[in-house]
Structure formats: structure tokens, C-alpha cells
C-alpha positions in Angstrom: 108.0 126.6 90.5 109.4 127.2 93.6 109.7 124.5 97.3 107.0 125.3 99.5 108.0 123.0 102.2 110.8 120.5 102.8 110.9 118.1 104.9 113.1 114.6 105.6 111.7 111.0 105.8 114.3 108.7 105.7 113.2 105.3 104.3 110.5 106.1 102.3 108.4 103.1 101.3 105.3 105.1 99.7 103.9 108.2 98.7 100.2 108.6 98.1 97.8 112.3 97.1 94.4 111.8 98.5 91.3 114.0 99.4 91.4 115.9 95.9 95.3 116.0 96.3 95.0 118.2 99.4 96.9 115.7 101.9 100.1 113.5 101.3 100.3 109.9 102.8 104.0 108.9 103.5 104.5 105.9 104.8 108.1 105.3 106.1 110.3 102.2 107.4 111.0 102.7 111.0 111.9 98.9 111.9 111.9 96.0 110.9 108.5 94.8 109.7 107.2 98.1 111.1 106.2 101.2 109.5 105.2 104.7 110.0 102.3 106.4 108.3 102.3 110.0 108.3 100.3 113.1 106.9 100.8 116.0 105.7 98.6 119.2 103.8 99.4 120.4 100.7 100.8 122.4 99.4 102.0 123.5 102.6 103.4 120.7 104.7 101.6 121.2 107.6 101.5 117.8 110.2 98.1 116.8 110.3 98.6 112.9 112.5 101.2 110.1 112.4 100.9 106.4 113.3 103.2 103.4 113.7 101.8 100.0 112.5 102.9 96.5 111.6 103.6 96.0 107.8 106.1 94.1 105.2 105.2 94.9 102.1 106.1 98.1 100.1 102.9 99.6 99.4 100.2 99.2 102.0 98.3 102.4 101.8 95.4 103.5 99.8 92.5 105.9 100.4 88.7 104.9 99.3 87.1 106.8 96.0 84.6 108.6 98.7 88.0 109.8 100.6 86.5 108.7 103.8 89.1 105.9 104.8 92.5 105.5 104.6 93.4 101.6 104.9 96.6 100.2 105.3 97.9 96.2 104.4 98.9 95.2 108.5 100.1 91.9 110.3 98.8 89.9 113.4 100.7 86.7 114.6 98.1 84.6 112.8 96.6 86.5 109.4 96.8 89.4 107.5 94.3 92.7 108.5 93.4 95.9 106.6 93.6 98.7 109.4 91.1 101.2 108.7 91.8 105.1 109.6 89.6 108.1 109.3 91.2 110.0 106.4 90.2 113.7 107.7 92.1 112.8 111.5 93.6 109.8 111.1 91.8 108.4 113.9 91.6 104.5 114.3 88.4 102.8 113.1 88.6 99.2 112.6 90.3 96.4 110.9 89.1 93.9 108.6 90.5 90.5 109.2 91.4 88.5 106.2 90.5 84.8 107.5 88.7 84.1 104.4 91.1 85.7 101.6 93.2 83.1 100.5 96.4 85.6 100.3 99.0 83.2 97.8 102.1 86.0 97.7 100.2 89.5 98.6 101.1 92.0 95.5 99.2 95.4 96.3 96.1 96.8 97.7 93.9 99.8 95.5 91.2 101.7 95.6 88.4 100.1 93.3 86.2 102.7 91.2 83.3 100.6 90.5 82.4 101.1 94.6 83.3 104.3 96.2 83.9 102.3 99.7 85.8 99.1 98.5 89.5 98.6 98.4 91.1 95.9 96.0 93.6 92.8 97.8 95.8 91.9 94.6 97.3 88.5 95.4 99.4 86.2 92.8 96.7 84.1 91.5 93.5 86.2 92.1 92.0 89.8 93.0 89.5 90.3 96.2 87.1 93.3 96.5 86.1 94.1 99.6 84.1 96.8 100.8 85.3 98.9 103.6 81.9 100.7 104.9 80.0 97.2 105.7 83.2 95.0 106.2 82.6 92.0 103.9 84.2 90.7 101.0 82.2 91.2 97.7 83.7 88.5 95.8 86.9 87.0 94.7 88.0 87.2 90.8 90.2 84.2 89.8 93.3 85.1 87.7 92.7 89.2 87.8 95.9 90.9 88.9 93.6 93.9 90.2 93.8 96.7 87.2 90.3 97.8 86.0 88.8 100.4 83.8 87.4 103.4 85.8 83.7 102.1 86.0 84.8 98.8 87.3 83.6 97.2 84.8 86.5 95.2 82.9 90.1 94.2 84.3 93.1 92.4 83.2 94.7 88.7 83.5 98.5 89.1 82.9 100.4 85.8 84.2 103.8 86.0 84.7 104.2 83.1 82.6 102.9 85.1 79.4 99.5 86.5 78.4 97.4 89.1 78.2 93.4 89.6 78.5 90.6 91.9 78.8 87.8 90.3 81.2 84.7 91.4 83.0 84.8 91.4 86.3 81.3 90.9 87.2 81.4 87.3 85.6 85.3 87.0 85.2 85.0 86.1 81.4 87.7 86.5 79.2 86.0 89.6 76.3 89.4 90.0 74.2 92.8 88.1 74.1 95.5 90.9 73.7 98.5 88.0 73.6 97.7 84.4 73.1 99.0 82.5 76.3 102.3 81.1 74.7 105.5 81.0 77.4 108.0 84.1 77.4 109.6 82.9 80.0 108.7 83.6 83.9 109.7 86.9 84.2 107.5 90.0 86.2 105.1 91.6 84.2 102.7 94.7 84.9 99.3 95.4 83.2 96.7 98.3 83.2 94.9 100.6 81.4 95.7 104.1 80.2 93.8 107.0 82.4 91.0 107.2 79.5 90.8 103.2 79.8 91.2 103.9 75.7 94.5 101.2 76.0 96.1 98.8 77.3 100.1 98.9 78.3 101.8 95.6 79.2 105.3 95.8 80.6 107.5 92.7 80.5 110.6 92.8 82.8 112.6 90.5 80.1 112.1 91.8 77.5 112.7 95.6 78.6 109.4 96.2 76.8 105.9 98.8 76.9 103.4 97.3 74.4 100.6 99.2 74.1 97.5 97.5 72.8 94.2 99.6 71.8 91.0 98.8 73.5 88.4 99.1 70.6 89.9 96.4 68.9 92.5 95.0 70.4 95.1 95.5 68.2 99.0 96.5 69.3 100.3 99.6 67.9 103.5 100.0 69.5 106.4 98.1 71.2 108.5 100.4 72.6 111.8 99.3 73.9 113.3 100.5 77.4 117.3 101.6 78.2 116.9 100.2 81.8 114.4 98.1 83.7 111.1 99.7 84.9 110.2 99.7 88.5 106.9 101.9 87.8 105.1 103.8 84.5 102.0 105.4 84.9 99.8 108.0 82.3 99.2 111.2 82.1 95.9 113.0 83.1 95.2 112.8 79.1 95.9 109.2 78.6 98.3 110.5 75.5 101.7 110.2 77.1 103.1 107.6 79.1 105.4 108.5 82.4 108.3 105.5 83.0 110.6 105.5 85.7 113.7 103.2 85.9 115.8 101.6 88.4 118.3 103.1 87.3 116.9 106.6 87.9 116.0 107.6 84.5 112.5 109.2 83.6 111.4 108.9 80.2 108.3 110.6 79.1 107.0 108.6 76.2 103.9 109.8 73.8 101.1 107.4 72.1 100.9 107.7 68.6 97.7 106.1 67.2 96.7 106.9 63.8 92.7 106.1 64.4 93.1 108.7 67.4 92.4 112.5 66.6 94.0 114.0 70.0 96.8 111.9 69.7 97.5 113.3 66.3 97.3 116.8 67.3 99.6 116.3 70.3 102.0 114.6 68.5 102.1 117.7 66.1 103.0 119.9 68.8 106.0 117.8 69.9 109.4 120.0 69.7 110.3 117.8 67.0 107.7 118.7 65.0 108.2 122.9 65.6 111.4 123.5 64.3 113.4 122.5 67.5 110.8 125.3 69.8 111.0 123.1 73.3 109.3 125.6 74.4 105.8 124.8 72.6 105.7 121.1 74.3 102.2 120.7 76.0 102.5 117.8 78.0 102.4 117.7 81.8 103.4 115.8 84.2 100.9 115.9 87.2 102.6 116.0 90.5 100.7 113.5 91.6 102.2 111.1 88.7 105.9 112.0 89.4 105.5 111.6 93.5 103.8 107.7 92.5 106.7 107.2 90.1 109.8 108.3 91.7 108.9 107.0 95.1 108.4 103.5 93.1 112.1 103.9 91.8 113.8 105.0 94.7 112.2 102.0 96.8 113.3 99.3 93.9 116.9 101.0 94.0 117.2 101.0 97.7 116.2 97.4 97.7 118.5 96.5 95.4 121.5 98.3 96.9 120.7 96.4 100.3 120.6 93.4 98.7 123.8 93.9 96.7 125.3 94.7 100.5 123.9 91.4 101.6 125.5 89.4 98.9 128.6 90.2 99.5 
């Protein structure tokens, strides 16, 4: 393929494909706990609106299922708000105030597929769903760290001080235990489904380690042990392969073997290894949409760790 447009953004904090991957969000540092969100067509670059808002943490934009809102994680004197934007014009709707959310160490903010107009506030001990369109909170899930299957309907608990389960999220009961809750240490750990919500992949910054644990049963069939430390890993648009990108720069493309799975056993058999060294005959694609998520992600971690190696000494 060739470049279609180029165009520079220094300090970019976020990249994010929204109305059926026909605009890019990117959301830049501009100041110090200030940021600039601005939009773009694809594939063709053209400047649709900008805006200049309040913000500290690395990710604060997402765009509802119904791709009617862009809402982005902003900062009064006293409380945290979600600022609302038209997605089409970018025009300034509202905010939501967050009085009520009991924000212990903000993590992310999503889009939530079981409700087309809800966004998801992903704190450290608990996950709020709160719908956009009528400005109220539909309910707080205690220990949920904000991943859910694509009908809403089940989401993880993955403490950082070790173990993983499957829960519903209507009642916030555990269904299946994927690790027993025995101490690895207190290290970062990152938990969500595969694109066909078929698996489970828990990353654990310690260890250096993807597990991948199969929904049906949940049984682990693979451990799969990382060079470097992972600042983002994502699926493919056929939940078969498994897109990692490191701090160190690296992208690995990793591909889930499953023996009870009959796609996953004919993609595997087309792998280069398995044709006689043909590279050529490799199916797997990498969305764009994937890589943007994934090297944005690295090139933030790396750039935060470089300015806090500067600080140091």
C-alpha cells in the first residue's frame, strides 16, 4: 500500500477509528494536564474540528456503539466530568459530572456493547456504566476491571494481586474461576476477551506472560512467554491470532492453537511453516485499526518511560 496523507502530531497520547472507521480521533499533549482532540477523515486526512480540553490520563476518548458521541475523561477544580461532543461536528454537548462515581485510581473509559449509548468508567476497584443519551449512571459493578463479551453480558475480575474470573454483569456473580485467587505478587495485569468472546487472554506484567484460557470450559491452553514487556495486545478481526506490542518496540503476531477449534486448525495449516517456507501463503491480517490501537499504546509507554528515565537522573 501506499501513504495517502501524512501529517505530524507531536505528543500523541491516543489514536481512536470511529464511525465505521471513516474518521480518526487523535488526541495530543499540548500542556501540562491539557490536551488536544482532533479529527480527521479517512482515508484521506481531511480536518474535520479540533478542541483543547482539560485531561491527565492517557486515554480519555471513546465514541458510543450508535457513533453519535464522542466522550472524553475531563477535569474541574473539584471532580472528574465526561465531556460529551457530537461525533459528526465535534460540536459541544454536555458533560456528565461524576459526583456520585467513587473514582479510586481512574484506569480507562470504553464503549459498552450491551447499550449502544453507554460508555464504561474503569476505576481500580470497580467498573461504572453510565449511559450517555439520558445522563445517569446505570449501576456500578464491584471488582469488574471493565472488559465484557460483545452482548454485555459477562465481564472479567482480574486483581492485580492475582486471579482471574468470568462474572455476569447484570448480578456481578462470579460463573467460572479461570485462576484460583492465590498471590503472584502485585504486579499490573490486563484481562479481556478475544474478538469472538470464544477466550480469555490474561497478561501478567511479572511474569512476561499471555495465558489464554478457553471460554466453553474454562480450561488454559497456552502460556506463551514474552521477549519484552507488553504495553498493549489486542485480536484480530477473527479472534485466531493475537497482535502484542512491546515497550521495547517489538510487534509480535502470535496465533491460537486450540485442538477443539476447527478454524484454528485450518489457519494454523496455512502458516509459512506449514508450506514449505511459502511466506507468501500466510492469511492473517492485521486490521489497521488494530495496529493504530497498538502502536499508539507503545509509543505512549516508551515516551513515558524515557521522561521518566530523564527525571531520575
Amino acid at each position: 500500500g501506499c501513504v495517502t496523507f501524512r501529517e505530524r502530531h507531536p505528543h500523541i497520547k491516543q489514536l481512536l477509528l470511529g464511525m465505521e472507521d471513516k474518521i480518526i480521533v487523535v488526541v495530543t499533549s499540548e500542556a501540562e494536564k491539557e490536551s488536544k482532540c482532533t479529527v480527521r477523515q479517512v482515508p484521506s486526512g481531511d480536518f474535520l474540528y479540533d478542541f483543547s480540553f482539560a485531561c491527565e490520563v492517557s486515554n480519555p476518548a471513546v465514541i458510543t456503539i450508535n457513533n453519535l458521541y464522542l466522550c472524553l475523561m475531563s477535569m474541574e477544580p473539584n471532580q472528574k466530568v465526561i465531556l460529551v461532543h457530537g461525533c459528526k461536528k465535534g460540536g459541544f454537548l454536555f458533560k456528565i459530572p461524576l459526583v456520585s462515581v467513587q473514582l479510586l485510581g481512574f484506569s480507562a473509559i470504553s464503549s459498552f456493547p450491551g447499550r449502544a449509548s453507554a460508555v464504561v468508567i474503569v476505576s481500580s476497584d470497580s467498573s461504572w456504566i453510565i449511559d450517555v443519551e439520558t445522563k445517569r449512571i446505570v449501576r456500578g459493578i464491584k471488582r469488574w476491571n471493565g472488559a465484557c463479551t460483545s452482548d454485555g453480558k459477562y465481564g472479567l475480575v482480574a486483581p492485580n494481586q492475582g486471579g482471574l474470573e468470568v462474572i455476569e454483569l447484570r448480578s456481578g456473580k462470579t460463573v467460572k474461576v479461570l485462576i484460583p485467587p492465590v498471590s503472584e505478587g502485585v504486579f499490573a495485569v490486563t484481562a479481556k476477551f478475544n474478538s469472538t468472546d470464544d477466550y480469555v487472554l490474561y497478561y501478567h506484567s511479572g511474569r512476561q506472560t499471555i495465558r489464554l484460557f478457553r471460554m466453553s470450559n474454562g480450561k488454559m491452553i497456552g502460556n506463551y512467554k514474552l521477549a519484552a514487556e507488553a504495553s498493549d495486545f489486542r485480536t484480530t478481526h477473527d479472534g485466531l491470532s493475537v497482535v502484542v506490542g512491546g515497550v521495547d518496540g517489538s510487534f509480535v503476531v502470535l496465533a491460537i492453537a486450540d485442538p477443539e477449534n476447527q478454524e484454528s486448525q485450518l489457519k494454523l495449516q496455512k502458516l509459512p511453516s506449514r508450506l514449505d517456507g511459502n511466506i507468501h501463503a500466510m492469511k492473517t491480517t492485521v486490521s489497521f485499526k488494530t495496529m493504530a490501537k497498538v502502536t499508539a499504546s507503545a509509543a505512549y509507554t516508551k515516551r513515558q518511560s524515557a521522561c521518566e528515565e530523564s527525571q531520575t537522573s
